[in-house]
C-alpha positions in Angstrom: -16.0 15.2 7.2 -19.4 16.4 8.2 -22.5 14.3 9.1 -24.2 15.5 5.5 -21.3 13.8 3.4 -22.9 10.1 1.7 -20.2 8.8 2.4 -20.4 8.4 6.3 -23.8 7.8 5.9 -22.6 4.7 4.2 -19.9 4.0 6.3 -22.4 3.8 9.2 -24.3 1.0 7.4 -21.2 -1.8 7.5 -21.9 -4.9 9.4 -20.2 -6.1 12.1 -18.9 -8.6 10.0 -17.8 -6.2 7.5 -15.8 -4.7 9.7 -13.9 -7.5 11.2 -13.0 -8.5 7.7 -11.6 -5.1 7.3 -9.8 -5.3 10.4 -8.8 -8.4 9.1 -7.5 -7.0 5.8 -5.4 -4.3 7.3 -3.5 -6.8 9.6 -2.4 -8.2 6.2 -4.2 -11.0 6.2 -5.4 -12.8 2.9 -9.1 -13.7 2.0 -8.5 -17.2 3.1 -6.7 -16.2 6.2 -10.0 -14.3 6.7 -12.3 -17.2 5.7 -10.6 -19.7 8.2 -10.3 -17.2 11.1 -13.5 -15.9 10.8 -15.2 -19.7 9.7 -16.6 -18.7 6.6 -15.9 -19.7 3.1 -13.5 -18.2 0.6 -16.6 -16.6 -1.4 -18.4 -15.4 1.6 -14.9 -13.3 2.6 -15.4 -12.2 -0.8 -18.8 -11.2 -0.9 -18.6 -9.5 2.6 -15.2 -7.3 1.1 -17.1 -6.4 -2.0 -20.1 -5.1 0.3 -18.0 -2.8 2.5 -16.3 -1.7 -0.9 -20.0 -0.3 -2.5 -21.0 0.6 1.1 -17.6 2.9 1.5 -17.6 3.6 -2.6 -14.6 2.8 -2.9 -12.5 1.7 -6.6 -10.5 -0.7 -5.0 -8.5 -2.6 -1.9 -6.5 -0.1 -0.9 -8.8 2.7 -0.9 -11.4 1.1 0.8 -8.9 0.8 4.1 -8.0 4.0 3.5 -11.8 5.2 3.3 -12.3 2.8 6.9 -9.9 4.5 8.6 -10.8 7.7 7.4 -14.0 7.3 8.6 -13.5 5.4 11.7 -14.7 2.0 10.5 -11.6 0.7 11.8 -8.9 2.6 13.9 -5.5 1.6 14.9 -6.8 0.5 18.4 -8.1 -2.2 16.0 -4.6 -3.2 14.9 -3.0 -3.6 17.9 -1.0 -7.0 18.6 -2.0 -8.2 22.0 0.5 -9.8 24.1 -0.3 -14.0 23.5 -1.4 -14.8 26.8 -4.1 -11.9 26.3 -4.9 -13.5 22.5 -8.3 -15.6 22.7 -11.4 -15.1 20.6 -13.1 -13.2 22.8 -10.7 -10.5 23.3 -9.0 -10.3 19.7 -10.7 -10.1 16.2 -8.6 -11.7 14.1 -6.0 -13.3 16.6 -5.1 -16.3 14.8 -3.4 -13.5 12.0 -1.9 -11.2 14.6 -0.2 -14.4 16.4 1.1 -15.3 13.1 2.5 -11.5 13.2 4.4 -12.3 16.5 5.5 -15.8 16.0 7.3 -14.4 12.7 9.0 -11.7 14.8 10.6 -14.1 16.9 
């Protein structure tokens, strides 16, 4: 994709927030997974995932994560499970959903 396609240019303007709801998304997690990991409200998750949707242009769910990834909003590095001694706020976004992920594997 080159630096003259909208689309990136878009891409660049998510918020941090934006992103770590995406993140968020692609681990699977639902809006009020988001909301309570994240301490916001059910309608803010919303509102912040219908944002990065205009912002990325895309129709729907789906295609917006494939758009982020595409674009390198969010990358697999993002998706990683970390081992849960390693999972705290500060060094996971979205822990509290990827512990779920390993306490379901067990």
């Amino acid at each position: 994709m080159s630096k003259s396609d909208p689309g990136l240019h878009q891409a660049d303007r998510l918020t941090e927030r934006q992103r770590e709801v995406l993140v968020c998304i692609a681990k699977g997690m639902t809006n009020s997974e988001i909301a309570a990991r994240l301490y916001l409200s059910q309608r803010s998750v919303e509102r912040e995932i219908a944002s990065a949707r205009r912002a990325l242009k895309a129709k729907n769910r789906e295609v917006m994560l494939l758009l982020a990834f595409d674009r390198r909003v969010i990358t697999s590095e993002d998706l990683k499970v970390h081992s849960e001694s390693h999972m705290n706020d500060e060094h996971c976004d979205c822990a509290g959903g990827a512990k779920k992920l390993t306490d379901r594997q067990r």
